[in-house]
N, C-alpha and C positions, 0 to 999 in steps of 0.2 A: 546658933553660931558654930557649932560644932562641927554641922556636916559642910560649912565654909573651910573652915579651919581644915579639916582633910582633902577638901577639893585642892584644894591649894595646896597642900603638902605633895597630893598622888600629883598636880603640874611641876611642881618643881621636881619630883623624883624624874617622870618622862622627860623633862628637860635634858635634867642629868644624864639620863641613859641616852638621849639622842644625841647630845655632847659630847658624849662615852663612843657611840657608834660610829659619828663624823670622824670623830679623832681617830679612831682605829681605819677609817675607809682615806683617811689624808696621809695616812702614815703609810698604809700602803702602796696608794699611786706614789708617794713620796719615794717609796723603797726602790719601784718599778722605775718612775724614771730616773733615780742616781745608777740603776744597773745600767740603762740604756745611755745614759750619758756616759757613764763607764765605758761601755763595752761599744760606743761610737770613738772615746779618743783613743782609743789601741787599736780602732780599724785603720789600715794604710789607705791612702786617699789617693784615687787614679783618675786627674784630667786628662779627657780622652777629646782631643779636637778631630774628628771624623770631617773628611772633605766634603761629603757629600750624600745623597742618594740616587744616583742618579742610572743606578744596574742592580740588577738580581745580586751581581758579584758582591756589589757594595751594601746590598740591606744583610747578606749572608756574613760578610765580615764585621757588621757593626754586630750584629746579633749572637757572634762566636765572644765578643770584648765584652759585651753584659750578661752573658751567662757564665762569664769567667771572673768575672771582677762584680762579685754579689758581698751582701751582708753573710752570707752564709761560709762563704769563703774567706771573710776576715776584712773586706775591703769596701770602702764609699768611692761608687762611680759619680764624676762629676761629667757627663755630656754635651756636646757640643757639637751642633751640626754646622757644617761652613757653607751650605747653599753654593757650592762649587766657586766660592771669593772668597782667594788669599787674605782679604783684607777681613773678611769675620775669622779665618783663623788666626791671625796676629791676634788681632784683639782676646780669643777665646784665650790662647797664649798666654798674655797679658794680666786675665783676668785669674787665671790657674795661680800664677805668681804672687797676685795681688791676697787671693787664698790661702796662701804657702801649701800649697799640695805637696806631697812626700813623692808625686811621681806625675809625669808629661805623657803622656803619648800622642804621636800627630803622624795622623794619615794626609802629604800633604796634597794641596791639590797640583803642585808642579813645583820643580825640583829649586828653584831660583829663586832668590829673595827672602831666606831665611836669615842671612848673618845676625843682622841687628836683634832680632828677637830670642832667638837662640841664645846669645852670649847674654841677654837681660836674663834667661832662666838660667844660664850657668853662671853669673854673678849672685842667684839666689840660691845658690847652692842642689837646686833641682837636678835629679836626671831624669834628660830628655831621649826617650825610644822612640825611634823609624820606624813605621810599618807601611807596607806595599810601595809606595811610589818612594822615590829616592831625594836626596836633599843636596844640592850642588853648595858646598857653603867653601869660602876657604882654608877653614879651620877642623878638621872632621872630630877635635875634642868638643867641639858645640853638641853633641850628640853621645847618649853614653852607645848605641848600639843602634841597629838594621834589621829589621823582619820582615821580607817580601819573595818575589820571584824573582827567576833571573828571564827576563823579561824578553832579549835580545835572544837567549834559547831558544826560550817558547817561539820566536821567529822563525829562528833557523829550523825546527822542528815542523813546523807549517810547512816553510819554502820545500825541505827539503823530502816532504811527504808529498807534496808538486811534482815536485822535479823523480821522483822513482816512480809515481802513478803513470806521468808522461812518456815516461822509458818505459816502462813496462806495458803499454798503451801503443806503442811506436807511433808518440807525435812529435813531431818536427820541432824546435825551438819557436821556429816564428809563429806556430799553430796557437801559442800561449799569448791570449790578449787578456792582461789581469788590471784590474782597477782596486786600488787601496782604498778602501772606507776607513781612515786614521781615528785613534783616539783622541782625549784632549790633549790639542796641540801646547807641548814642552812637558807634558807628564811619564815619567819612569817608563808605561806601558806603551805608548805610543813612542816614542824614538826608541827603545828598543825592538819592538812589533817591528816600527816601519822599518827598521836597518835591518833586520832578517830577510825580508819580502825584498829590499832594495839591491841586498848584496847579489840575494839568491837570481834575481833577475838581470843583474848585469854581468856575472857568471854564465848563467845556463843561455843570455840573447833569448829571453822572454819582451816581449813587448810589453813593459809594462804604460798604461797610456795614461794616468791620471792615479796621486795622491787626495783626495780630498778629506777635510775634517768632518767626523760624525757627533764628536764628541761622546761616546758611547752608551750612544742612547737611541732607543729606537724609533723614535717621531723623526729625527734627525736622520737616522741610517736607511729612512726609508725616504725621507723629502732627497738627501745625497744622489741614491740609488737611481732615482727616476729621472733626475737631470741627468746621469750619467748614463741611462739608458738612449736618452735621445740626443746625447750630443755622440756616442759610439752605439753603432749596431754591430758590431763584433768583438764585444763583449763575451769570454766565454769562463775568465774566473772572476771571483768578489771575495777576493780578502777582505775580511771584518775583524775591527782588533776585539770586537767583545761577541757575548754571545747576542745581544738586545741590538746591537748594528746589524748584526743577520739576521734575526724575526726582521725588521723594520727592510731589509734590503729585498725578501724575499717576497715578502707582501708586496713591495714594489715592481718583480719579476711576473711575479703571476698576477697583478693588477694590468700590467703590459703584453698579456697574452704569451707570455715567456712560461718559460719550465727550470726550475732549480733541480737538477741535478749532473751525475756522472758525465754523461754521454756528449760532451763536451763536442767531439766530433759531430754530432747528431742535431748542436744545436743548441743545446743545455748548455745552462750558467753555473755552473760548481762556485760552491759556495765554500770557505774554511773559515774558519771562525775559530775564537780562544775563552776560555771559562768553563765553561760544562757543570752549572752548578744549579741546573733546574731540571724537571721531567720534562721543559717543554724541547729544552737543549737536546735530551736525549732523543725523544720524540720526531724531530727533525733530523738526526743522525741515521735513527730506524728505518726513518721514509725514504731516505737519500737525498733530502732538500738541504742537508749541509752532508759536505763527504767527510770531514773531520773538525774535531778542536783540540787545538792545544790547551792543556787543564791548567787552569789558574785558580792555587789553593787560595780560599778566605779564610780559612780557620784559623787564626794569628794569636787569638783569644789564649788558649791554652799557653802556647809558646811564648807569650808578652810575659802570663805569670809566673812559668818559671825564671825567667830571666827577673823579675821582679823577686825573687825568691830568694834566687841566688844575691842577687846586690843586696839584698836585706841580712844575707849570714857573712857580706864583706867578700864575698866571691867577684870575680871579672867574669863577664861575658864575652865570648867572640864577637868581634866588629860587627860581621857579614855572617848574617842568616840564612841561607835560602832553604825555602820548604823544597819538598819534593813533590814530582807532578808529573802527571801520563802525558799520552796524546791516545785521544780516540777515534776511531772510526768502524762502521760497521762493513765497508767494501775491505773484502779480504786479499787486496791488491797490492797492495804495501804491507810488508808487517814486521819489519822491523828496520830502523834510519842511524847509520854510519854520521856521525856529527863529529868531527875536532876530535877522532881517534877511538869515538867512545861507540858504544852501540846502544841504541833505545829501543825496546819492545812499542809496537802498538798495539795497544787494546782494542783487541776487536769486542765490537759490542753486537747483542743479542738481544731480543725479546724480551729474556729473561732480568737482564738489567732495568728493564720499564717497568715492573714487576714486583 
């Protein structure tokens, strides 16, 4: 009976000790997650309703907003893609609210149609930050601030690298037969784009012969392109408001026995384009198969969190953000553009830039 009597006593002690072990292994994940619980409700909460993906530009500016707004940083990104319909941004909108997030950001997909949802997040006491494309609302307190380009520059900056390559080319006004491949029709970058290229052409008596929508994408800038090959064969620039409308325009050119570059006189389709935010951009620039773009910063990321930083110690932000931004090109024909009093250097690019 005896060596029962100790069996049973050595199970009830490993009992004990495994009861002893759980409880110290419960106490600890216990500890770990009240820190993490912790140290999630002091992180600032950032719904971020992103328009879209629908360009190199746009995966490079979602991708500056989550390496800025991390756990590491202090902050829980809430994301939201809108598949290019306003109506998934409302809703993502909506849903931020329904969250009570500490902060909004909405890249939108075109500039109109925001009142109603807007004044729902500044009834819940949210602020709401602009990034890239602009917001037509009547009330501009719907919005605490703006972070983009000035889009209508980047235009004039195109046009007006046109217009002194031409001069300095000695060609004729009417020798210019340019075709608009537009962004999405009613967003920030396409009516500003197109009023740069519109004014600049109705100033300098360029022929310009056709606006069409690409929606800035390259399946589309390149289906645009080819109908517009065959409905003009004197065709000799292709304004592109993105850089993925030029891949797609170009492929078009040289699918049709054409040549993208300079020599416009010669025959060649000069090509300009706006972003410059890939090697392939560059790549294109080196070759001559684009002759310039106008740079269009994505990196917002940075600049959203300070502004987030600031309104967190009770600071104001400035309304109107705009980044700064080159123009490129590797023909050393132009190099530098007179705009509205101002002077711009162009960035001639090299080899070395691919590199």
């Amino acid at each position: 009976m005896y060596w029962k009597k100790a069996l049973a006593a050595a199970v009830f002690f490993m009992l004990g000790m495994l009861q002893m072990g759980c409880g110290s292994s419960l106490d600890h994940k216990s500890e770990s997650l009240g820190r993490e619980e912790e140290e999630a409700e002091h992180r600032i909460v950032v719904g971020f309703s992103q328009l879209g993906a629908e360009s190199d530009w746009r995966s490079e500016n979602t991708e500056s907003m989550k390496s800025s707004f991390t756990e590491e940083n202090g902050y829980t990104l809430i994301f939201e893609d809108g598949q290019q319909k306003q109506a998934n941004q409302i809703r993502a909108i909506r849903m931020f609210i329904q969250q009570e997030v500490d902060y909004i950001v909405l890249a939108p997909v075109t500039e109109t149609g925001w009142d109603t949802v807007l004044q729902e997040a500044k009834d819940a006491g949210i602020p709401v930050i602009i990034v890239d494309r602009k917001v037509d609302v009547s009330d501009d307190s719907l919005f605490t601030c703006w972070v983009g380009s000035d889009f209508e520059l980047e235009g004039k900056k195109a046009a007006e690298w046109l217009n002194q390559y031409a001069l300095a080319k000695g060609l004729a006004s009417g020798d210019i037969h340019v075709v608009n491949i537009q962004g999405t029709k009613g967003s920030s970058a396409q009516i500003g784009r197109t009023k740069g290229l519109a004014d600049a052409a109705a100033a300098n008596g360029w022929d310009l012969m056709a606006e069409v929508i690409g929606d800035f994408t390259r399946a589309k800038g390149k289906e645009v392109m080819e109908s517009l090959l065959k409905q003009y064969d004197n065709i000799n620039v292709v304004y592109c408001e993105n850089d993925n409308e030029a891949f797609g325009a170009i492929e078009a050119i040289e699918a049709a026995g054409r040549k993208a570059g300079p020599d416009i006189a010669g025959g060649e389709i000069m090509v300009i384009s706006f972003d410059g935010v890939n090697e392939e951009a560059i790549r294109y620039i080196l070759e001559g198969k684009i002759i310039c773009i106008a740079e269009c910063n994505p990196l917002h990321g940075p600049r959203v969190q300070a502004i987030i930083e600031l309104l967190e110690e009770g600071g104001k932000p400035e309304k109107w953000q705009y980044v700064d931004e080159e123009i490129y090109s590797a023909n050393e024909t132009v190099k530098s553009l007179m705009i509205d009093g101002m002077e711009y250097k162009v960035t001639i690019l090299t080899q070395k830039d691919r590199e």
